[in-house]
Each structure stands twice: as C-alpha cells, then as structure tokens.
N, CA and C atoms as a LAMMPS dump frame, in Angstrom:
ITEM: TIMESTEP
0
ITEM: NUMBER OF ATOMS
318
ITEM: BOX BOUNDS ff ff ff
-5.0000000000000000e+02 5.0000000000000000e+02
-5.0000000000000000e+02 5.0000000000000000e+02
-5.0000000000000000e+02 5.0000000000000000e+02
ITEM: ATOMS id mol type element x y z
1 1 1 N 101.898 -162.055 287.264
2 1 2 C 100.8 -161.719 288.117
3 1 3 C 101.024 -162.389 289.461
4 2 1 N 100.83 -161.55 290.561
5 2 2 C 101.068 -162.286 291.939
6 2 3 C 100.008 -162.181 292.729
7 3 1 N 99.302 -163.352 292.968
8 3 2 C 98.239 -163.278 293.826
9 3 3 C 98.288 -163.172 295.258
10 4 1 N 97.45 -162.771 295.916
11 4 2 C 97.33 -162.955 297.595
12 4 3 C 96.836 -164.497 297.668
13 5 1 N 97.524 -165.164 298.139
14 5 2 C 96.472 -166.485 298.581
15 5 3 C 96.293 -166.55 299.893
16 6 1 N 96.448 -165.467 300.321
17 6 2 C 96.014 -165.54 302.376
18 6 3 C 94.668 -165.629 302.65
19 7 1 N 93.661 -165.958 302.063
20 7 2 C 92.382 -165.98 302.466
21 7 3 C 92.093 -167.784 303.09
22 8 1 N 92.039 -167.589 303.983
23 8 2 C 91.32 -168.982 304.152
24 8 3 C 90.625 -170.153 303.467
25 9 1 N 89.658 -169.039 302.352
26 9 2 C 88.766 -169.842 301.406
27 9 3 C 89.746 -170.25 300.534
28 10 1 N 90.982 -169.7 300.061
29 10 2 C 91.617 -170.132 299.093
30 10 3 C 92.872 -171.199 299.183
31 11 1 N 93.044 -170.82 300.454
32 11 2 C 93.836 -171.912 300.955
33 11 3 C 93.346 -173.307 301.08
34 12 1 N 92.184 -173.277 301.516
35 12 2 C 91.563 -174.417 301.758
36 12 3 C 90.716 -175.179 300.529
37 13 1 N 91.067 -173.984 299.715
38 13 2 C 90.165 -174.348 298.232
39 13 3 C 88.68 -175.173 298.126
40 14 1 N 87.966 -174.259 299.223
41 14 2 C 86.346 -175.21 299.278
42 14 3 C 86.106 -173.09 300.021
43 15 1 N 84.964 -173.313 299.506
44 15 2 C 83.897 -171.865 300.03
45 15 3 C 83.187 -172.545 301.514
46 16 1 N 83.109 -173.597 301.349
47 16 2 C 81.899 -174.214 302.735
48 16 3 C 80.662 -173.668 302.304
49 17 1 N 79.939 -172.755 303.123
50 17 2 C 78.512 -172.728 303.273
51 17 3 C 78.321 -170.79 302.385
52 18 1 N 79.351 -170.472 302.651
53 18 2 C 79.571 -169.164 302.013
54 18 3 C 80.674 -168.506 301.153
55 19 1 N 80.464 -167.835 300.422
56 19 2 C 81.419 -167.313 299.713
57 19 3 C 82.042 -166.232 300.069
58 20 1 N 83.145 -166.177 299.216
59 20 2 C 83.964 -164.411 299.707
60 20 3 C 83.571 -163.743 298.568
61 21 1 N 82.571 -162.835 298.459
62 21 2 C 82.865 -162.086 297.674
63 21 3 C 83.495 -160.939 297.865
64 22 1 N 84.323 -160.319 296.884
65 22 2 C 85.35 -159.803 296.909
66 22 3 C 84.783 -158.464 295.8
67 23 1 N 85.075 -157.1 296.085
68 23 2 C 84.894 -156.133 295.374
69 23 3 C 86.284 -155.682 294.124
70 24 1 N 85.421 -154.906 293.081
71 24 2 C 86.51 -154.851 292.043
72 24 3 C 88.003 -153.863 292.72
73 25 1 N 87.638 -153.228 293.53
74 25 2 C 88.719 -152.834 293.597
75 25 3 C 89.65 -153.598 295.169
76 26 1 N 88.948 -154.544 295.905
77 26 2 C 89.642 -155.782 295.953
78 26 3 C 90.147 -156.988 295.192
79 27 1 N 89.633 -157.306 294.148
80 27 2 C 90.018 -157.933 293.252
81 27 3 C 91.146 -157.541 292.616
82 28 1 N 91.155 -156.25 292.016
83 28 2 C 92.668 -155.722 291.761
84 28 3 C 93.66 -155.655 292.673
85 29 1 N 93.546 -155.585 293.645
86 29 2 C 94.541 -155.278 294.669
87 29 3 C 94.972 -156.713 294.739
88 30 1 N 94.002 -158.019 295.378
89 30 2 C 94.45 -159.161 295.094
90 30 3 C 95.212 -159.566 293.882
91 31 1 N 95.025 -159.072 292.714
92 31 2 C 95.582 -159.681 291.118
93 31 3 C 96.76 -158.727 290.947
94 32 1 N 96.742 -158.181 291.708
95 32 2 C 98.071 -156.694 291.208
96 32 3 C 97.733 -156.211 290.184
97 33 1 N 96.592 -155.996 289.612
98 33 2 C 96.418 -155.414 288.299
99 33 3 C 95.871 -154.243 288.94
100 34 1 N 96.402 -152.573 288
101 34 2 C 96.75 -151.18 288.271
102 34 3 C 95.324 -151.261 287.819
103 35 1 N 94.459 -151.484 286.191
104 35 2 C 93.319 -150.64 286.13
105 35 3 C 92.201 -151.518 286.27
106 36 1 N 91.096 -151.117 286.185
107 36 2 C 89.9 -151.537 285.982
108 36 3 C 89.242 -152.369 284.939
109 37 1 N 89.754 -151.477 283.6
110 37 2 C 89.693 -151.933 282.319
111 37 3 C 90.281 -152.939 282.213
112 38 1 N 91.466 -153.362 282.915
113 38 2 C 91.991 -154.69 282.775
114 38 3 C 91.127 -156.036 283.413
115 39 1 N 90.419 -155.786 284.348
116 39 2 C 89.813 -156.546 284.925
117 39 3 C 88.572 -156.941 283.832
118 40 1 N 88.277 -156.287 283.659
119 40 2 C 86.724 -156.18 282.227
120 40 3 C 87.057 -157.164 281.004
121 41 1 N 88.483 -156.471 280.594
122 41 2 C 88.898 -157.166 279.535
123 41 3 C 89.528 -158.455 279.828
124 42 1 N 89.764 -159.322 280.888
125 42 2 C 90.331 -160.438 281.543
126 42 3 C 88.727 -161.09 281.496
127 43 1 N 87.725 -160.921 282.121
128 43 2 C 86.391 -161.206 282.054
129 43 3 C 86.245 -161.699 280.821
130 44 1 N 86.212 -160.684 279.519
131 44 2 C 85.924 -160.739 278.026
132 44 3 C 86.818 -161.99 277.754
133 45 1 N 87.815 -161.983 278.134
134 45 2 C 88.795 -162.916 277.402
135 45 3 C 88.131 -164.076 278.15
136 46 1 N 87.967 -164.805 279.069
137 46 2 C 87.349 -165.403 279.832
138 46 3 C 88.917 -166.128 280.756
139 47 1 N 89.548 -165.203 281.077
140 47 2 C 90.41 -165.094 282.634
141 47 3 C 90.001 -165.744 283.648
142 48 1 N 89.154 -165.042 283.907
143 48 2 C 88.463 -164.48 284.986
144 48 3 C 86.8 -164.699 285.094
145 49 1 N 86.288 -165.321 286.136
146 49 2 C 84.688 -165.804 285.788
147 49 3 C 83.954 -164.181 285.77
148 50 1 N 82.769 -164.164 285.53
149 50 2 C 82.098 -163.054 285.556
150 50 3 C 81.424 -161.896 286.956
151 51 1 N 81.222 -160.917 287.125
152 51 2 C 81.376 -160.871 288.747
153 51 3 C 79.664 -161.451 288.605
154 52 1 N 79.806 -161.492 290.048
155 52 2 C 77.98 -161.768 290.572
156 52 3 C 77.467 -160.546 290.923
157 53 1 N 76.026 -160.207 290.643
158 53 2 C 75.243 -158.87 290.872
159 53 3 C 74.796 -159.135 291.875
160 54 1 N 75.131 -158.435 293.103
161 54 2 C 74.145 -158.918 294.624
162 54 3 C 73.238 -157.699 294.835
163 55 1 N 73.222 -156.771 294.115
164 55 2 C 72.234 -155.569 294.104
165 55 3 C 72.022 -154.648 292.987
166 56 1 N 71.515 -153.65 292.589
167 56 2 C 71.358 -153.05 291.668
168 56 3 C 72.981 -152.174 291.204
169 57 1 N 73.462 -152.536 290.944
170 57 2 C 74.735 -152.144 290.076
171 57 3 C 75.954 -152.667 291.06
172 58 1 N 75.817 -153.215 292.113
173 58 2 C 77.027 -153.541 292.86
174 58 3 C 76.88 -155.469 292.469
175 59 1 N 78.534 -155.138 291.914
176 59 2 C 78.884 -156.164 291.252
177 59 3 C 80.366 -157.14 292.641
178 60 1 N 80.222 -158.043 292.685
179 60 2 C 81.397 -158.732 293.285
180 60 3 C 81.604 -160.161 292.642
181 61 1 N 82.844 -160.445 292.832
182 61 2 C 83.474 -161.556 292.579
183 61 3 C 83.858 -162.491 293.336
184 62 1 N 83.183 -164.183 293.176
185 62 2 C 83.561 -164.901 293.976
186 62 3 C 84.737 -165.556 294.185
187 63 1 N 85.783 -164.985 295.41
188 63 2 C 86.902 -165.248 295.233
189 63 3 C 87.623 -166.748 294.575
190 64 1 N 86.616 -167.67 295.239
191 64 2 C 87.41 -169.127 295.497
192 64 3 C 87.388 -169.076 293.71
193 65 1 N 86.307 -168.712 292.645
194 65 2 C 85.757 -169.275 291.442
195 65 3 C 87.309 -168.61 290.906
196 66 1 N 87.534 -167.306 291.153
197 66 2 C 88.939 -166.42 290.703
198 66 3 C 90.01 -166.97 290.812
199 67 1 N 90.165 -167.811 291.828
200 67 2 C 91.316 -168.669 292.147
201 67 3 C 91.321 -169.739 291.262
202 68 1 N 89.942 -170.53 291.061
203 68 2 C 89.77 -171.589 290.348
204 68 3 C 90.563 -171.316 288.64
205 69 1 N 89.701 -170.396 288.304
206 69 2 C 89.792 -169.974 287.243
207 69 3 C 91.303 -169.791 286.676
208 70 1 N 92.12 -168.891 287.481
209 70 2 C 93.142 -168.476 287.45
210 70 3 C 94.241 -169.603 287.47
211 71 1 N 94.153 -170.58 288.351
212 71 2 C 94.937 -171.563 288.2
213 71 3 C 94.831 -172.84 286.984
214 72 1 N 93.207 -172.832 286.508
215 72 2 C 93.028 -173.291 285.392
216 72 3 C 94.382 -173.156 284.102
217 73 1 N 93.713 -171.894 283.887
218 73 2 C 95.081 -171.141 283.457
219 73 3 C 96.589 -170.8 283.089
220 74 1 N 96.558 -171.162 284.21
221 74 2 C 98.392 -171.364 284.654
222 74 3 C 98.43 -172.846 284.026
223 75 1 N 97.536 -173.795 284.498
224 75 2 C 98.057 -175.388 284.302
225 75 3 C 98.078 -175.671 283.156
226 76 1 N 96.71 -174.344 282.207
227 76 2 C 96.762 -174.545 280.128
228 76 3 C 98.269 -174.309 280.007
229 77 1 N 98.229 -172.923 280.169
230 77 2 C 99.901 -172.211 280.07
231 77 3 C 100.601 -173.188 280.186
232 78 1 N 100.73 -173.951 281.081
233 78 2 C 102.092 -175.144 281.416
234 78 3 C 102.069 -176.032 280.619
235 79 1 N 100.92 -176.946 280.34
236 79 2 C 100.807 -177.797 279.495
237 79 3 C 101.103 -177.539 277.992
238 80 1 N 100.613 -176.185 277.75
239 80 2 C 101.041 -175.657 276.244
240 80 3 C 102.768 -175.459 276.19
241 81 1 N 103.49 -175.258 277.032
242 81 2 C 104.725 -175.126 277.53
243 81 3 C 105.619 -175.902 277.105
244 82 1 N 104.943 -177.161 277.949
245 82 2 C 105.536 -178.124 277.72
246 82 3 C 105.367 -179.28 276.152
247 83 1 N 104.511 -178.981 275.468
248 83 2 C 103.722 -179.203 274.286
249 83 3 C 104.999 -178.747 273.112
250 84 1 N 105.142 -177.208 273.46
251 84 2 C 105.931 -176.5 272.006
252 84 3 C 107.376 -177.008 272.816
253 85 1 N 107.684 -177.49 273.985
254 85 2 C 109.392 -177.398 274.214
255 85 3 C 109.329 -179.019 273.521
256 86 1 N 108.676 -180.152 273.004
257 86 2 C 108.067 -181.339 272.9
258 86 3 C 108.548 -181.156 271.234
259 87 1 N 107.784 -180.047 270.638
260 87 2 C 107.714 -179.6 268.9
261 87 3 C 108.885 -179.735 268.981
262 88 1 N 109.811 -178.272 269.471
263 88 2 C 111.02 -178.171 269.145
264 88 3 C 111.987 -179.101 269.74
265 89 1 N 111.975 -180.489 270.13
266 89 2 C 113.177 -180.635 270.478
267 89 3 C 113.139 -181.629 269.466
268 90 1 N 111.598 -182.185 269.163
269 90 2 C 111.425 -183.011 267.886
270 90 3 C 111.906 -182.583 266.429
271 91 1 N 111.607 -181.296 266.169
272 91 2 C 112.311 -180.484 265.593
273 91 3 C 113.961 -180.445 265.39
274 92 1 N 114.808 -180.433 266.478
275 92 2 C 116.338 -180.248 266.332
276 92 3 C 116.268 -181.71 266.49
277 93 1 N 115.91 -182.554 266.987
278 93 2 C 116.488 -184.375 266.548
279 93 3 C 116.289 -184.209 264.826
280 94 1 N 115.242 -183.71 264.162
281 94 2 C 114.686 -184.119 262.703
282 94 3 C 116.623 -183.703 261.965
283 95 1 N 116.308 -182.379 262.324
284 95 2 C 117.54 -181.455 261.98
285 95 3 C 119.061 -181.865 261.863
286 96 1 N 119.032 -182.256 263.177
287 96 2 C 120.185 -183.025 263.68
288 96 3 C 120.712 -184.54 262.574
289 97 1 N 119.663 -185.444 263.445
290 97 2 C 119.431 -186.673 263.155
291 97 3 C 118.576 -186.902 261.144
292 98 1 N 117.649 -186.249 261.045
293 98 2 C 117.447 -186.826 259.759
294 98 3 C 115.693 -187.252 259.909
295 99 1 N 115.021 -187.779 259.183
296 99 2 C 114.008 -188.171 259.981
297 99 3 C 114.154 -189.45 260.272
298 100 1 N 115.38 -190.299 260.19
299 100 2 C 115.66 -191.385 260.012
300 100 3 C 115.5 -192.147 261.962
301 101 1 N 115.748 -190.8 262.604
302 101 2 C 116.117 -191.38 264.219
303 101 3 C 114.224 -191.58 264.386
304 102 1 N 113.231 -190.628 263.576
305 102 2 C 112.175 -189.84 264.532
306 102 3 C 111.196 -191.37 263.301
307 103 1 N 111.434 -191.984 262.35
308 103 2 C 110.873 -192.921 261.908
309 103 3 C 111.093 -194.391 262.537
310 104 1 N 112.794 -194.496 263.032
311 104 2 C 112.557 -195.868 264.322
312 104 3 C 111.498 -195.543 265.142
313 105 1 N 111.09 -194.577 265.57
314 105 2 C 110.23 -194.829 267.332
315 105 3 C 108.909 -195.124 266.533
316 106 1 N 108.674 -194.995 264.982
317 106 2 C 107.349 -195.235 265.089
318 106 3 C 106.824 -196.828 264.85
C-alpha cells in the first residue's frame, strides 16, 4: 500500500485547530485502494478509524486519524516481524545446537 503523505497535516502529524477531512473517494486515491468495498471492509477489520458523518449521509474521514491508524499498523506488522524471525532463529539454534546452548542463557 502506498500512501500520499503530501498533506501538510500529515507531515506535520498534528491537525492544529482543524481537520482534513478527506472524502471516500479521496481516501482511496490516497490508499491506492481500486474499490470501495475495500475501504468498508478495512473499517470492519479496524484498519482504518471509522469515517465521521458531517451531514445526512455524507460521510468523511479524518485524514491525520488515517495516518495515525495506518502507521499503528505497520509498527504491529514490524514488531510481529521481528517476534517470529526471534521464534525461528531460536528454533534452528534448538535444532542445530540441542537445547543444551538455549538452557545456558537461562
């Protein structure tokens, strides 16, 4: 997924006194995501915060929270990353070594 981060608000990662809200089919264009349904189901999954209702069926999304959110995300992803490359290398020492190397460190 490749985001736009050219917005000011996101660069600067603070809204100030106002927000960007951003429409769904700016939001896709920002996320590179092709449908709609993807955006809904990113919501469901909890991706993505929920949009805000500023009128009777017109829905927008506050950019900076999308950014927030999104990078949340990325940093689980990384940390889980780095977590299972952690399993398996503990894993091939056991393999390797025996549990004999992985019972000194304790």
């Amino acid at each position: 997924m490749t985001i736009n981060w050219s917005t000011p608000e996101a660069e600067a990662g603070a809204n100030g006194p106002f927000r960007e809200l951003v429409s769904k089919k700016e939001l896709m264009r920002r996320l590179g995501v092709k449908s709609p349904t993807t955006i809904y189901n990113m919501v469901a999954r909890g991706e993505l915060p929920p949009a805000i209702e500023i009128g009777r069926g017109t829905k927008r999304w506050d950019w900076a929270a999308v950014v927030r959110k999104v990078a949340a995300a990325q940093e689980r992803a990384f940390e889980a990353l780095i977590a299972r490359q952690a399993r398996a290398r503990e894993e091939r020492q056991k393999r390797l070594f025996g549990d004999s190397r992985t019972e000194a460190r304790s």
